[in-house]
C-alpha positions as CSV (number, residue, x, y, z in Angstrom):
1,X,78.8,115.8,134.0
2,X,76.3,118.4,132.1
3,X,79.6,121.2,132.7
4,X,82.3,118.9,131.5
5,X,80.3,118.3,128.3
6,X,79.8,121.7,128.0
7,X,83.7,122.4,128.4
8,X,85.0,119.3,126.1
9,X,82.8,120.0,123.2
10,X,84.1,124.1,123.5
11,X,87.5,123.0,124.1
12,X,87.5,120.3,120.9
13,X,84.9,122.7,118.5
14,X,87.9,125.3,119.2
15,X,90.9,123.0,118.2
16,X,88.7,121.7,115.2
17,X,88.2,125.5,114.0
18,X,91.2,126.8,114.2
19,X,93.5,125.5,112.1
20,X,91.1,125.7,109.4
21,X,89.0,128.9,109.8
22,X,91.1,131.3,112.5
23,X,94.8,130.8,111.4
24,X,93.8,131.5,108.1
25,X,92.0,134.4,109.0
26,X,95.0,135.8,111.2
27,X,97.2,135.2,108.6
28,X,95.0,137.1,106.2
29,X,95.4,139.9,109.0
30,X,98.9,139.8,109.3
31,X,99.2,140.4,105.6
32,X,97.0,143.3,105.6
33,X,99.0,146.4,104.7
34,X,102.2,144.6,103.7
35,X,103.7,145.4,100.2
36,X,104.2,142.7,98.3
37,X,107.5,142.1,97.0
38,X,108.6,142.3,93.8
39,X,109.6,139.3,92.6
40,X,113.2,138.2,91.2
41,X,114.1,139.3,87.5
42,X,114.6,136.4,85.7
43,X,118.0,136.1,83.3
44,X,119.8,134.8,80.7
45,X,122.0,133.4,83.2
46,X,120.4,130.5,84.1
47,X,121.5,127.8,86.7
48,X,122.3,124.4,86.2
49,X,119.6,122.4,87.3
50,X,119.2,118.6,88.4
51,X,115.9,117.3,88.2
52,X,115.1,114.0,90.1
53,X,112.3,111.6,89.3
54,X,112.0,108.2,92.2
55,X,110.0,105.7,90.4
56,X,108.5,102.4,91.2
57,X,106.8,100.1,88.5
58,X,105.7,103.3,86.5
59,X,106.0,101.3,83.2
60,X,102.7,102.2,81.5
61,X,103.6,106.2,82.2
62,X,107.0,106.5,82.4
63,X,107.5,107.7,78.6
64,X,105.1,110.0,78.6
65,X,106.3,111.4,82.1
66,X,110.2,112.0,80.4
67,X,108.9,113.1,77.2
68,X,107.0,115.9,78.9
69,X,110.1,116.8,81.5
70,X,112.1,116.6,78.1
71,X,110.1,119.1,76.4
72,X,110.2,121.8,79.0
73,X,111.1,125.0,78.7
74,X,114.7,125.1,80.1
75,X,118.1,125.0,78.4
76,X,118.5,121.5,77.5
77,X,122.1,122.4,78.2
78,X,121.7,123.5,81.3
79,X,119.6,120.5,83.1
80,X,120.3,116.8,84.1
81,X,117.3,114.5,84.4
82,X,117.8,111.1,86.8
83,X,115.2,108.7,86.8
84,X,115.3,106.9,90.4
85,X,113.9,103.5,90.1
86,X,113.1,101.9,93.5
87,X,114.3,98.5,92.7
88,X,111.0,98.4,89.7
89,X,110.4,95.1,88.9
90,X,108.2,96.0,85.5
91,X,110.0,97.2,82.6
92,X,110.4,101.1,84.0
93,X,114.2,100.3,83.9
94,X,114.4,99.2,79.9
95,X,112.2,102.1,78.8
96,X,114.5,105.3,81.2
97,X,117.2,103.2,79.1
98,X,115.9,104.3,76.3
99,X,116.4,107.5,76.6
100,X,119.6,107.7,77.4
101,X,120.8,109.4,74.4
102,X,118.7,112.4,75.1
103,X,120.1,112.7,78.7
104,X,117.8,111.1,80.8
105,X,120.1,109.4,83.7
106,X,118.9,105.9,85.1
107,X,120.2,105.0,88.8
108,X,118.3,101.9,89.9
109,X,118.1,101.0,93.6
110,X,119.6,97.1,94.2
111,X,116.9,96.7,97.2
112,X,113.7,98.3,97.2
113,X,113.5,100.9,99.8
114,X,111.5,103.5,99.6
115,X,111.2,107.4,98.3
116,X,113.3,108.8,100.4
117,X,116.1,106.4,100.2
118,X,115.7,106.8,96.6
119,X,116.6,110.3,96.8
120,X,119.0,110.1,99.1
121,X,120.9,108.0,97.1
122,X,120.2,110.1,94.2
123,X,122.5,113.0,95.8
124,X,125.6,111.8,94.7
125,X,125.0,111.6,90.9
126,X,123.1,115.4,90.9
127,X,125.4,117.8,89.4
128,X,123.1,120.7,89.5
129,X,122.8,124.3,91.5
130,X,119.4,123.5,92.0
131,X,117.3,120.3,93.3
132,X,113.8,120.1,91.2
133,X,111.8,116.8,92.6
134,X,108.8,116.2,90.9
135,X,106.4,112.8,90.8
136,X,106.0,110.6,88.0
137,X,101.9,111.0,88.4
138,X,102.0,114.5,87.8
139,X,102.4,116.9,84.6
140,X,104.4,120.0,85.0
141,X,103.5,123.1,82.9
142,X,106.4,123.7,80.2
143,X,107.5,127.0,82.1
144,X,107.5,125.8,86.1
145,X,111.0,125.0,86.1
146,X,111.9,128.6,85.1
147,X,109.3,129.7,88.0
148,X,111.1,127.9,90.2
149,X,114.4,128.4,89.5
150,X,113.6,132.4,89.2
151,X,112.1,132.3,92.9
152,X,115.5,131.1,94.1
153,X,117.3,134.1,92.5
154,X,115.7,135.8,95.9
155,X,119.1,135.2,98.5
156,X,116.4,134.4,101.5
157,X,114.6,131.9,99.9
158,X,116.2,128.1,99.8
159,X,113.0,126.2,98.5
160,X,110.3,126.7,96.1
161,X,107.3,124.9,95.7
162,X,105.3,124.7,92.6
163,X,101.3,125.1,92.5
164,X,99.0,122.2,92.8
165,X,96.4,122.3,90.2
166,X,94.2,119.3,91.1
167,X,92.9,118.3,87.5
168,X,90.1,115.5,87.0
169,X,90.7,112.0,85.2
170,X,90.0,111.4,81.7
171,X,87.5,108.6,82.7
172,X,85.2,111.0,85.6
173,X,86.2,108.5,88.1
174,X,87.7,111.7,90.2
175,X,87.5,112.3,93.3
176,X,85.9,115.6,93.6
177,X,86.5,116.3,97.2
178,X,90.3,115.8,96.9
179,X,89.8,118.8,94.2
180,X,88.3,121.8,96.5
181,X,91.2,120.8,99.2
182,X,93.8,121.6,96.9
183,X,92.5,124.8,96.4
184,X,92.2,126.0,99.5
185,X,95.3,124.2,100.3
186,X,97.1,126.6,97.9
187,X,95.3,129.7,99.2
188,X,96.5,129.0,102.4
189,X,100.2,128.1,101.3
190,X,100.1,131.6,99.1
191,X,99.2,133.7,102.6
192,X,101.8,132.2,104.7
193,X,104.4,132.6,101.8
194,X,103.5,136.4,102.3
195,X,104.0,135.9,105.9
196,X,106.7,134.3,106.8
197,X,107.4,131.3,104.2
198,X,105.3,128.4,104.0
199,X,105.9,125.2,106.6
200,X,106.1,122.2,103.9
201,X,107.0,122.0,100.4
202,X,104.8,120.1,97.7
203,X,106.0,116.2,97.2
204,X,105.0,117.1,93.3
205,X,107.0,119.6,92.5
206,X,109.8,121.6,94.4
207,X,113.1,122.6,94.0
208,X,115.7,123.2,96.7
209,X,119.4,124.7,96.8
210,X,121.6,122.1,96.1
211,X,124.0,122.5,99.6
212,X,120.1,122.3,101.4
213,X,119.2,119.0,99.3
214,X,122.2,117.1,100.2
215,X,121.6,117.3,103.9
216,X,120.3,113.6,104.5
217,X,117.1,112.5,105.5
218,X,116.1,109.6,107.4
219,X,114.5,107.0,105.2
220,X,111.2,106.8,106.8
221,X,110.7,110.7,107.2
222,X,109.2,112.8,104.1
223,X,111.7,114.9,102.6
224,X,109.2,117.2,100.9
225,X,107.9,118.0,104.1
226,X,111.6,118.3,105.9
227,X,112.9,120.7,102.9
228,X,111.1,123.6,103.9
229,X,112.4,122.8,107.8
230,X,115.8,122.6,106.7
231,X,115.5,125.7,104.7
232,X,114.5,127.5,107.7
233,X,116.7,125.9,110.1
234,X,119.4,127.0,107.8
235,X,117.6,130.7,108.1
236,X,116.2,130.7,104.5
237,X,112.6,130.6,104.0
238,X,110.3,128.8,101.6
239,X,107.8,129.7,99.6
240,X,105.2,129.0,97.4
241,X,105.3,129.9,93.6
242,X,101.8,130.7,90.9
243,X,103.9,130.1,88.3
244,X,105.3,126.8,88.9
245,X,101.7,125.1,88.2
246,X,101.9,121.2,88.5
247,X,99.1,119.4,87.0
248,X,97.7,116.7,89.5
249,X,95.4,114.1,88.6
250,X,92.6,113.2,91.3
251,X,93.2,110.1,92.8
252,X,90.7,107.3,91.4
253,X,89.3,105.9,94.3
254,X,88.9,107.0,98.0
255,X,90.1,103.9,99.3
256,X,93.7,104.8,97.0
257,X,93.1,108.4,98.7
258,X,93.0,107.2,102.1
259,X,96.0,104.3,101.7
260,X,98.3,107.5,100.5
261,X,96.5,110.0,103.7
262,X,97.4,107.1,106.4
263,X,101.3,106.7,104.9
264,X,102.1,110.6,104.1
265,X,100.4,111.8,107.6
266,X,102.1,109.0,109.8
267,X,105.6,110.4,107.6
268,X,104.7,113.8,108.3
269,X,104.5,113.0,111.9
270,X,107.5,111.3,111.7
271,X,109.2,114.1,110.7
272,X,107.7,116.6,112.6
273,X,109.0,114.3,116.2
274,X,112.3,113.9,114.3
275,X,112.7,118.6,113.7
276,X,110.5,119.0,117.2
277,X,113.1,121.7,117.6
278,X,112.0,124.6,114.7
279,X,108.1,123.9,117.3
280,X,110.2,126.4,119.7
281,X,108.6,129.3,119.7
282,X,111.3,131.5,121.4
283,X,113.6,130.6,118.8
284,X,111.6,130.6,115.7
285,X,109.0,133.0,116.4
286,X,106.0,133.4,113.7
287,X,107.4,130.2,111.7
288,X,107.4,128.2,114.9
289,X,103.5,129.5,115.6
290,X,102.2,128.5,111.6
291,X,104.2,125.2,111.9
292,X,102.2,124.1,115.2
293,X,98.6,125.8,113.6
294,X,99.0,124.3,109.7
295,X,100.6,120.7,110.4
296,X,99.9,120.1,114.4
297,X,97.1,121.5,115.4
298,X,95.1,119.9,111.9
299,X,96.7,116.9,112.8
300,X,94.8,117.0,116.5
301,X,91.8,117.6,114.6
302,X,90.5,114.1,113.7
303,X,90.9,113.9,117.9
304,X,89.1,116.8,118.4
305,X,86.0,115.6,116.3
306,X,86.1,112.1,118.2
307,X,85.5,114.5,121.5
308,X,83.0,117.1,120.0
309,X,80.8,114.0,119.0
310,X,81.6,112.0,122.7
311,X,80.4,115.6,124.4
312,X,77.3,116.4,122.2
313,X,76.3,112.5,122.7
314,X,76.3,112.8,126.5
315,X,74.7,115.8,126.6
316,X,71.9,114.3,124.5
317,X,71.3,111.2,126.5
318,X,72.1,112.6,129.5
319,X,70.2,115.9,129.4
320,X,67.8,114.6,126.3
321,X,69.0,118.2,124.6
322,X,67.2,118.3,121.2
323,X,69.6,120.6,119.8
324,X,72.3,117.5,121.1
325,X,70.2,115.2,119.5
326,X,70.1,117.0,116.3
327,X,73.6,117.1,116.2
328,X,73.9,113.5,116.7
329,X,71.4,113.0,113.8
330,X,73.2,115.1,111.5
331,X,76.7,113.9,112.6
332,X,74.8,110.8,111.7
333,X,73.5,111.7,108.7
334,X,77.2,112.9,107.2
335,X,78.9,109.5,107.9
336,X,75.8,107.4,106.0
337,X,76.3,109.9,103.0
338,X,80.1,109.4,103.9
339,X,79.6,105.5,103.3
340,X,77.9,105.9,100.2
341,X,80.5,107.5,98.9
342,X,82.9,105.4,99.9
343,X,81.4,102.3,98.2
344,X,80.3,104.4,95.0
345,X,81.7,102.6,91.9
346,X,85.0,103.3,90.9
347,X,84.6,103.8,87.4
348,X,81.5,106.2,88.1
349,X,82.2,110.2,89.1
350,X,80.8,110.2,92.5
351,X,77.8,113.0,92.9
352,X,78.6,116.2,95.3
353,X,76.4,115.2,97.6
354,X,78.2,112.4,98.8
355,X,82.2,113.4,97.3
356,X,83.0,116.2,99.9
357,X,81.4,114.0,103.2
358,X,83.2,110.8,102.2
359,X,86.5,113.1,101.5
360,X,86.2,114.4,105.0
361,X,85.1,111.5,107.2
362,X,87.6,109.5,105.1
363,X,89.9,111.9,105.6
364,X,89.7,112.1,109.4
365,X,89.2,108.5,109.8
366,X,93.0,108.1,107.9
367,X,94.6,111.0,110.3
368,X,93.1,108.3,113.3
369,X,95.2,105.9,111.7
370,X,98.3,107.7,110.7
371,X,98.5,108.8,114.5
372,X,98.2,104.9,115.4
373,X,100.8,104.1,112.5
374,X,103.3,106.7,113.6
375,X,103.0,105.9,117.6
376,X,103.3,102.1,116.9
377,X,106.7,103.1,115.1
378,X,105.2,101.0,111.9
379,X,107.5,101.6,109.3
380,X,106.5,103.8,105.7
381,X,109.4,104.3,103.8
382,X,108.4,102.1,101.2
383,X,105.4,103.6,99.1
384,X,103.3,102.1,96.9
385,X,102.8,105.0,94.3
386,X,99.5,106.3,94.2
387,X,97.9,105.2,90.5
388,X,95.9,108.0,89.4
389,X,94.9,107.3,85.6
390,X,94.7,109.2,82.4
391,X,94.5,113.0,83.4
392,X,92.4,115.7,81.3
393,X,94.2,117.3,78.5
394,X,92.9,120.5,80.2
């Protein structure tokens, strides 16, 4: 019993570690000594793009959200803007009417039924060269649209993602945990855009060639996440851009935080089952190996940490290991801090000691879910937008 302790808790502390610490670290290898390239000259020239909002009962945003993709800086000339509303049942609908003699577009769903079927039914009024999707939560810096649009002058290249800047709320009810993901989120995103192109596009911001974007997608996969697959199954890559900078508020609350983890993991899943194929490492090479370490193998994780703590308990009953039962203690320890956190009030900013332990148990505890979701076949397509408050003016 003592050996197969020994040789679960290896076997899981290995798949916990590596998609987090080694396959960043190999891809920081595998960039070592490459020149990076120059990137694509912008022009006068520029495309005609289509960008796409889905909304669903965004009523008390919505203006601001339009003004702000209104004022960007890209020929007004030379961009559509469509306002996808998921069957809202607030007054989203009357105020996108109101600006339709600026040019904003309003194509309203009969039924509601989800993101994805929003934009797929979106495809048939989009008149541009180039996709843009963006999120009615988020605020896009007034030049990302040009960073996108110039990292698609690059022939290879059939998506671009903009840069997830996770921002706090005006109110300090952030979550702060959420915030130090999304960097190293990006970081890792920027290495494998170096290597080979990165495995899944941003749902806030990301544009996509316009023949890539009308390929459909099934309503209950996540089309963010099955751009960048298409892309590559199509042989173009996708990548990551600095300059397109999206602004994105911290979500409130970590129950809201876990509700949108469960219904974007058991999606992402979903998706992954439904393009198993681009997993085939004969055929897709390096992609194939940084699509099973970045979205797979984290996935397994959550497993992996059920077994570490399973193995380091029966060695410390079993065997009465002090360094076991430390581990237990402090394992412990993490999921009371965890629980704190969790119950913190909403409307107070939740210390560090407790934010980054309740992000992470949370966190793990929503991938054990999402699994269960997905595997049940429970259905996701319609979302329940994630309501994330007054962001800072910074």
């Amino acid at each position: 019993m003592t050996v197969a302790a020994y040789v679960a808790l290896a076997v899981a502390l290995g798949v916990s570690l590596y998609p987090y610490v080694a396959y960043p670290a190999l891809l920081k290898l595998l960039t070592l000594g490459r020149r990076v390239p120059p990137a694509p000259q912008a022009s006068a020239d520029w495309p005609f793009v289509s960008i796409m909002l889905p909304a669903y009962n965004e009523a008390a945003g919505i203006a601001h959200t339009i003004e702000r993709l209104l004022s960007l800086d890209y020929p007004a000339e030379r961009r559509q803007i469509v306002v996808v509303s998921d069957a809202s049942t607030d007054a989203t609908d009357d105020i996108v009417t109101r600006y339709a003699a600026r040019g904003v577009e309003l194509l309203r769903l009969p039924r509601r039924a989800g993101k994805t079927a929003a934009e797929n039914a979106a495809r048939s009024v989009l008149k541009g060269d180039i996709i843009v999707n963006t999120d009615a939560s988020v605020r896009i810096h007034p030049q990302a649209i040009r960073a996108l649009v110039v990292a698609l002058r690059d022939p290879t290249v059939g998506v671009a993602s903009g840069r997830d800047v996770s921002i706090a709320r005006l109110d300090g009810a952030a979550n702060r945990g959420e915030g130090t993901y999304v960097g190293y989120e990006m970081w890792v995103r920027d290495l494998e855009t170096r290597v080979s192109g990165i495995v899944g596009a941003s749902g806030c911001l990301y544009a996509t060639r316009a023949e890539l974007h009308r390929q459909f997608v099934p309503e209950d996969l996540s089309r963010d996440f099955a751009a960048a697959l298409t892309a590559r199954r199509h042989g173009l890559r996708a990548v990551s851009v600095p300059g397109a900078i999206c602004f994105v508020p911290r979500g409130g609350t970590l129950q809201q935080e876990y509700r949108r983890k469960v219904r974007t993991m058991a999606r992402g899943l979903r998706t992954l089952w439904h393009m198993r194929a681009l997993l085939n490492l004969a055929r897709y090479g390096t992609f194939a190996w940084m699509l099973l370490s970045h979205k797979l193998c984290r996935w397994l994780v959550p497993w992996a940490l059920v077994g570490s703590l399973s193995a380091v308990t029966v060695l410390a009953a079993g065997d009465g290991l002090r360094w076991a039962w430390a581990l237990v203690a402090a394992a412990a320890g993490v999921v009371a801090l965890a629980l704190i956190g969790w119950h913190w009030p909403a409307r107070r900013s939740v210390p560090r000691l407790l934010a980054l332990p309740a992000y992470l148990v949370s966190g793990n505890l929503a991938a054990l879910h999402a699994w269960v979701v997905a595997l049940r076949g429970v259905r996701t397509a319609v979302w329940e937008p994630t309501r994330r408050g007054a962001e800072s003016a910074s």
